[in-house]
C-alpha positions as CSV (number, residue, x, y, z in Angstrom):
1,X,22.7,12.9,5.7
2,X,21.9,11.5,9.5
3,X,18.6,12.1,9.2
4,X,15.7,13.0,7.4
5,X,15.0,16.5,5.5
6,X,11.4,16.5,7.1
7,X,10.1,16.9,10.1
8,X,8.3,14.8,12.2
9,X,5.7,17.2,12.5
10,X,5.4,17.9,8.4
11,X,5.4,13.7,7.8
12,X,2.4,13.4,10.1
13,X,0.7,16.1,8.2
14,X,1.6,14.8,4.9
15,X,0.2,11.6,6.5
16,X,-3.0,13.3,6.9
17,X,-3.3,15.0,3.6
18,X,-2.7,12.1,1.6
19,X,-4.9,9.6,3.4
20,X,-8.1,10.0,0.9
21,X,-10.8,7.6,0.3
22,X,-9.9,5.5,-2.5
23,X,-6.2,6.8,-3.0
24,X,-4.5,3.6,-2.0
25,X,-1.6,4.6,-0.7
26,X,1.1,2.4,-0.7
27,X,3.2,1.7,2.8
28,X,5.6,-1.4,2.2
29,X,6.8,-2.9,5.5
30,X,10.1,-2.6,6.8
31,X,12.3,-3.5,9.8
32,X,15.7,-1.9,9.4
33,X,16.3,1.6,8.8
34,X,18.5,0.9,5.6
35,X,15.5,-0.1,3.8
36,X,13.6,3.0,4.5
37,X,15.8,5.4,2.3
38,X,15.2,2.5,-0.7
39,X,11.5,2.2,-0.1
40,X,11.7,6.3,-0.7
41,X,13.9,6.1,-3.7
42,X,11.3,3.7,-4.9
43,X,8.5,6.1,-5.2
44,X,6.4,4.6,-2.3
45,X,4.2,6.6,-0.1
46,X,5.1,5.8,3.1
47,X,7.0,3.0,5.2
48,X,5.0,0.3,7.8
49,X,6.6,-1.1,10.9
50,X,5.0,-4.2,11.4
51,X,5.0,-5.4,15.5
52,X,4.9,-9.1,13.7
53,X,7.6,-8.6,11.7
54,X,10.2,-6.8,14.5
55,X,9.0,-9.7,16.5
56,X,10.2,-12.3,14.1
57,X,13.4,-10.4,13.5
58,X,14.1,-10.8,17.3
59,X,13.6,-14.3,16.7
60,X,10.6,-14.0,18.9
61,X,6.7,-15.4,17.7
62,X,3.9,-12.9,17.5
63,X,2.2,-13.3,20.7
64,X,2.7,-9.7,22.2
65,X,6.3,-10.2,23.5
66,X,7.9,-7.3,22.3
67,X,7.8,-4.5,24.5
68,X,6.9,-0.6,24.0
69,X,10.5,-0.2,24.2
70,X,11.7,-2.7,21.6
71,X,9.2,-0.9,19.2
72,X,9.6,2.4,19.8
73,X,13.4,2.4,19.3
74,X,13.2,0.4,16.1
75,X,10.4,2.4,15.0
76,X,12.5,5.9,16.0
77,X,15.6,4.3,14.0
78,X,13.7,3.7,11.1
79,X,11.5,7.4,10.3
80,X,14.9,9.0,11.3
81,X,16.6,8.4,7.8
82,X,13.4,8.7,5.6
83,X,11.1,11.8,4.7
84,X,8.1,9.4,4.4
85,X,6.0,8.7,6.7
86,X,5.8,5.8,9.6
87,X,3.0,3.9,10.9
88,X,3.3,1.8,13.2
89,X,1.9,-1.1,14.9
90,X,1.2,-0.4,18.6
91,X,-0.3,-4.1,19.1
92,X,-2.9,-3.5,22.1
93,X,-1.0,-0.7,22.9
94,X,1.4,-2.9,25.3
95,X,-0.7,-2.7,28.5
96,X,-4.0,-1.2,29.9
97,X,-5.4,2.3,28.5
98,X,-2.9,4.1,30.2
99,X,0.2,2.2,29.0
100,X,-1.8,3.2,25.2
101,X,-1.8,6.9,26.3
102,X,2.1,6.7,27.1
103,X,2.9,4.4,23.8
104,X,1.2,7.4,21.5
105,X,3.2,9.6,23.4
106,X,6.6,7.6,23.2
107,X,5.8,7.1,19.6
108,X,5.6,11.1,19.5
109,X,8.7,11.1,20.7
110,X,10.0,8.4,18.1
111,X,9.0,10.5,15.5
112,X,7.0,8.1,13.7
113,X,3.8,9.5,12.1
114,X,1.1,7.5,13.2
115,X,-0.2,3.7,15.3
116,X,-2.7,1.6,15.2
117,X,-3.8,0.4,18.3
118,X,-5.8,-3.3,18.1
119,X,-9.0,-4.5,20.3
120,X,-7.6,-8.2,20.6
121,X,-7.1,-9.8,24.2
122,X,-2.9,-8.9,25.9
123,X,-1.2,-10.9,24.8
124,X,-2.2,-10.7,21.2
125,X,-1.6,-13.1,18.4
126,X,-0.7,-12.9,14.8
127,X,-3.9,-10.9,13.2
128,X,-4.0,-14.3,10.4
129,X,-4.3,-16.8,12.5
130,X,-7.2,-18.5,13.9
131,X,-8.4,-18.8,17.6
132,X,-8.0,-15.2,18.0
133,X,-10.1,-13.2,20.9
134,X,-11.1,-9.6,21.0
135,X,-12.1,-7.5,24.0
136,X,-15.5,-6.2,25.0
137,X,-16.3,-2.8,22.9
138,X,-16.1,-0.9,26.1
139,X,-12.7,-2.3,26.9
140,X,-11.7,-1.3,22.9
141,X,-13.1,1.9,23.4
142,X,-11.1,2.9,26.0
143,X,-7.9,2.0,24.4
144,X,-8.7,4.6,21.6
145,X,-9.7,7.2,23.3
146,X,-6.8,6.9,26.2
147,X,-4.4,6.9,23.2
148,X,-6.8,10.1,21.4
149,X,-6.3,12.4,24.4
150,X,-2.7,11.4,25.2
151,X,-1.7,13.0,22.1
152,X,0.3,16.1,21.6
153,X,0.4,16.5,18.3
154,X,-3.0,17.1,16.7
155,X,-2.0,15.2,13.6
156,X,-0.5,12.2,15.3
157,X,-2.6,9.5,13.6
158,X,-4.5,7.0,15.6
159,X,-5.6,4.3,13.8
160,X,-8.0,1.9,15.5
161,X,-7.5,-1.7,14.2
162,X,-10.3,-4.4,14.8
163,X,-10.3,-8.0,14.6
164,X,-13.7,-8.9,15.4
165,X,-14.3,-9.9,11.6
166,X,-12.6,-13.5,12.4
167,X,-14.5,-13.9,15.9
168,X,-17.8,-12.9,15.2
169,X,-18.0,-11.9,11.1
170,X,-18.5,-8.8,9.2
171,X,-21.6,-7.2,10.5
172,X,-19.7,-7.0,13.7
173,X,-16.9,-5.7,12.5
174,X,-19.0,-2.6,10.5
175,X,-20.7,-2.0,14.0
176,X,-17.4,-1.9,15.6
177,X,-15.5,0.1,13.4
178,X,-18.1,2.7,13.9
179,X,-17.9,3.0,17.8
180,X,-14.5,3.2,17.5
181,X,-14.2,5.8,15.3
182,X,-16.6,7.7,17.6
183,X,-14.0,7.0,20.5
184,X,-12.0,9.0,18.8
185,X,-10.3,6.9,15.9
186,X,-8.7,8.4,13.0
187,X,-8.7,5.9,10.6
188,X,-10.0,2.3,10.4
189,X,-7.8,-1.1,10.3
190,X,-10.3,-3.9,9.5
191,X,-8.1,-6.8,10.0
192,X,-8.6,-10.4,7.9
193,X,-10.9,-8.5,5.3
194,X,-12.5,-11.7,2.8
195,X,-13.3,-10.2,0.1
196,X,-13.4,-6.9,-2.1
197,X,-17.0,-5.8,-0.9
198,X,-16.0,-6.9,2.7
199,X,-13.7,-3.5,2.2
200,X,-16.2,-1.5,0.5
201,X,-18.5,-2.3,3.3
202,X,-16.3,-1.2,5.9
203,X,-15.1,2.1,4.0
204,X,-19.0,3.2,3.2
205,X,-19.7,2.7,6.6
206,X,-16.7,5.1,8.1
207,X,-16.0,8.2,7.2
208,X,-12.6,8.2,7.8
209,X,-9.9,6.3,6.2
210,X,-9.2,2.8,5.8
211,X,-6.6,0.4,6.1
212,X,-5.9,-2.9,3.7
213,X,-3.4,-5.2,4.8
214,X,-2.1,-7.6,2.1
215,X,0.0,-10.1,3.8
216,X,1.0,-12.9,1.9
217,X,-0.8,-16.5,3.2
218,X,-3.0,-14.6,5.0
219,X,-6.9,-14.5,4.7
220,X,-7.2,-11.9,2.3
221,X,-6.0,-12.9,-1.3
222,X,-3.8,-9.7,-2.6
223,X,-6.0,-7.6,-4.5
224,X,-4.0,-4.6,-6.5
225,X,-3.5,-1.4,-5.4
226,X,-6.5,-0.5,-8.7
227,X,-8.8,-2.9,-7.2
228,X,-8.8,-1.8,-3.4
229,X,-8.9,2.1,-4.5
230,X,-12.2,1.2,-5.9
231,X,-13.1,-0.5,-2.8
232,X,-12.5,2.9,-1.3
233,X,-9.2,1.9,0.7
234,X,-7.0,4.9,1.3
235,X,-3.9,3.2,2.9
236,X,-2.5,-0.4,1.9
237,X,-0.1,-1.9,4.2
238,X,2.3,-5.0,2.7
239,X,3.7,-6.1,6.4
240,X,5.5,-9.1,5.7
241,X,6.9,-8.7,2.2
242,X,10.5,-7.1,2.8
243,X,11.2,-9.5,5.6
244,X,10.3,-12.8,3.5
245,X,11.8,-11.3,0.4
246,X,15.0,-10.5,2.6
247,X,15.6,-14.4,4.3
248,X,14.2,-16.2,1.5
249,X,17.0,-14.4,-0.5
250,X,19.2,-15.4,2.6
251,X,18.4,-18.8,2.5
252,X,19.2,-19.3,-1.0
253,X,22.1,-17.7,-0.4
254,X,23.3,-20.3,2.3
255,X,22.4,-23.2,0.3
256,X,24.6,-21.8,-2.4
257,X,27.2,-21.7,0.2
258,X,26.6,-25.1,1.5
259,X,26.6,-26.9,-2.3
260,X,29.2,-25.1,-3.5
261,X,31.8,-24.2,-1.1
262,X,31.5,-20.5,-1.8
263,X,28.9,-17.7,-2.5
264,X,30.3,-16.8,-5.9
265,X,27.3,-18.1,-8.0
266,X,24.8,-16.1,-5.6
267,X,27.0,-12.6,-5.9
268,X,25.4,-11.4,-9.2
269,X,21.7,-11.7,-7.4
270,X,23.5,-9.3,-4.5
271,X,23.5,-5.7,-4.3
272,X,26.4,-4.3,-5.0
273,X,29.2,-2.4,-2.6
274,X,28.4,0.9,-4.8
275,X,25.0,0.5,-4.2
276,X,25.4,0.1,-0.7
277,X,27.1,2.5,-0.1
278,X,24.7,5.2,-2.1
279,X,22.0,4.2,0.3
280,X,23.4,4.7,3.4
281,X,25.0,8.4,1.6
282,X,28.8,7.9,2.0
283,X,29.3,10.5,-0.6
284,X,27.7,13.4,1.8
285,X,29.3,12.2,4.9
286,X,32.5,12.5,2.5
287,X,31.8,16.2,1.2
288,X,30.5,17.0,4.8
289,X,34.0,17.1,6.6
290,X,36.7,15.8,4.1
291,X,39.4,16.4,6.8
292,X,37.4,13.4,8.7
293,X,35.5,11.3,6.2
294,X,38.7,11.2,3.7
295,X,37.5,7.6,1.9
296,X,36.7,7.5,-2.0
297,X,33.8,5.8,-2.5
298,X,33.5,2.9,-4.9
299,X,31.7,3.0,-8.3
300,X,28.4,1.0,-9.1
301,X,30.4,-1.8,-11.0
302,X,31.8,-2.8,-7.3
């Protein structure tokens, strides 16, 4: 009830532990808090806050728009209600290598487990689309390792995400993976990834973890979770999938409404009331102060 049984300082931990080469680790995206507690129920491993996606949901394009503020209090709202842990995307963390160092340290405050901080040009643009541009190394370096000693929790996971495999292909990307894991980077975020031994080259070349984004109509075709553990990927990211799931659904949903007059065909594809109302834990607000919360909560049939 209100907020999660686990700490922010135990889910970054956990983060740690269960970030293993070749382990896979599932982190569907999300950008409301009321999916969080159904991503849990769900048996995932963690939860992925997308700056793309909370961009879209402002109605806004991914060009680096959003602001550290915009994030940070979605990304806050979201780990509250969920004992998983959050990554997030930090973009180019929203400034210079000092606005990087205070992001980590807002982020700290959020609660949120981990960023990933990006080496593409301010403003940035959507990681799958073409004519992107990346920064000098040195420039990329210092963005890590501002964002590596702002921390103030030891196991506050900075992940360093490149996007040099579009610009310049993947030899550059191995190369820069490297350097910026010796500025200080945690774990490894190769974005727009080819193939299968694109990822394997990247995770033999690092010893720390890696990241696999599978975005759908994006440059990567979606390998399974089987297939990118034996790549050696600890950590897959699905970024995009709640959010197009979500307004696809809606959309359907409105042309029902527009043919028909009213939504009654589309209820039985709905959730329920009942179930609604089990995810956001009416019955322990209810048990917790009767004298307050005095409401009976419907059954899963409503």
């Amino acid at each position: 009830m209100l907020y999660a049984k686990t700490t922010p300082e135990q889910k970054r931990t956990n983060l740690r532990e269960m970030l293993t080469p070749g382990a896979a680790r599932q982190f569907p995206g999300t950008f409301t808090p009321l999916s969080a507690p159904l991503i849990q129920q769900k048996g995932f491993d963690g939860l992925y806050v997308s700056g793309a996606v909370l961009a879209n949901e402002l109605g806004l394009p991914d060009i680096g728009m959003t602001t550290l503020t915009e994030v940070t209090q979605r990304a806050g709202q979201i780990a509250r209600v969920s004992d998983l842990p959050t990554l997030v995307d930090a973009d180019t963390g929203f400034g210079e290598p000092m606005n990087a160092a205070r992001t980590v340290q807002e982020l700290e405050n959020a609660g949120v487990a981990g960023c990933h901080i990006e080496d593409q040009f301010n403003p940035k643009r959507c990681g799958h689309l073409d004519g992107k541009a990346v920064v000098d190394l040195d420039t990329a370096s210092k963005r890590i390792r501002a964002a590596a000693d702002a921390r103030r929790d030891e196991n506050f996971l900075i992940m360093a995400r490149t996007d040099i495999r579009a610009v310049d292909g993947l030899s550059a990307a191995v190369d820069r993976a490297k350097a910026l894991v010796d500025a200080g980077a945690d774990a490894i975020f190769p974005e727009a990834m080819a193939d299968l031994s694109e990822f394997e080259a990247v995770c033999s070349a690092v010893d720390v973890p890696v990241l696999a984004n599978m975005t759908e109509f994006g440059k990567s075709d979606l390998f399974t979770r089987d297939q990118l553990a034996a790549a050696g990927v600890a950590l897959i990211i699905y970024p995009v999938t709640s959010l197009r799931s979500a307004f696809g659904a809606i959309e359907r949903t409105l042309d029902v409404m527009a043919e028909h007059g009213t939504q009654q065909p589309a209820v039985e594809d709905m959730m329920t009331r009942a179930r609604l109302y089990e995810l956001v834990d009416y019955e322990s607000y209810n048990a917790f102060d009767t004298g307050i919360f005095n409401f009976e909560v419907p059954q899963q049939s409503d």
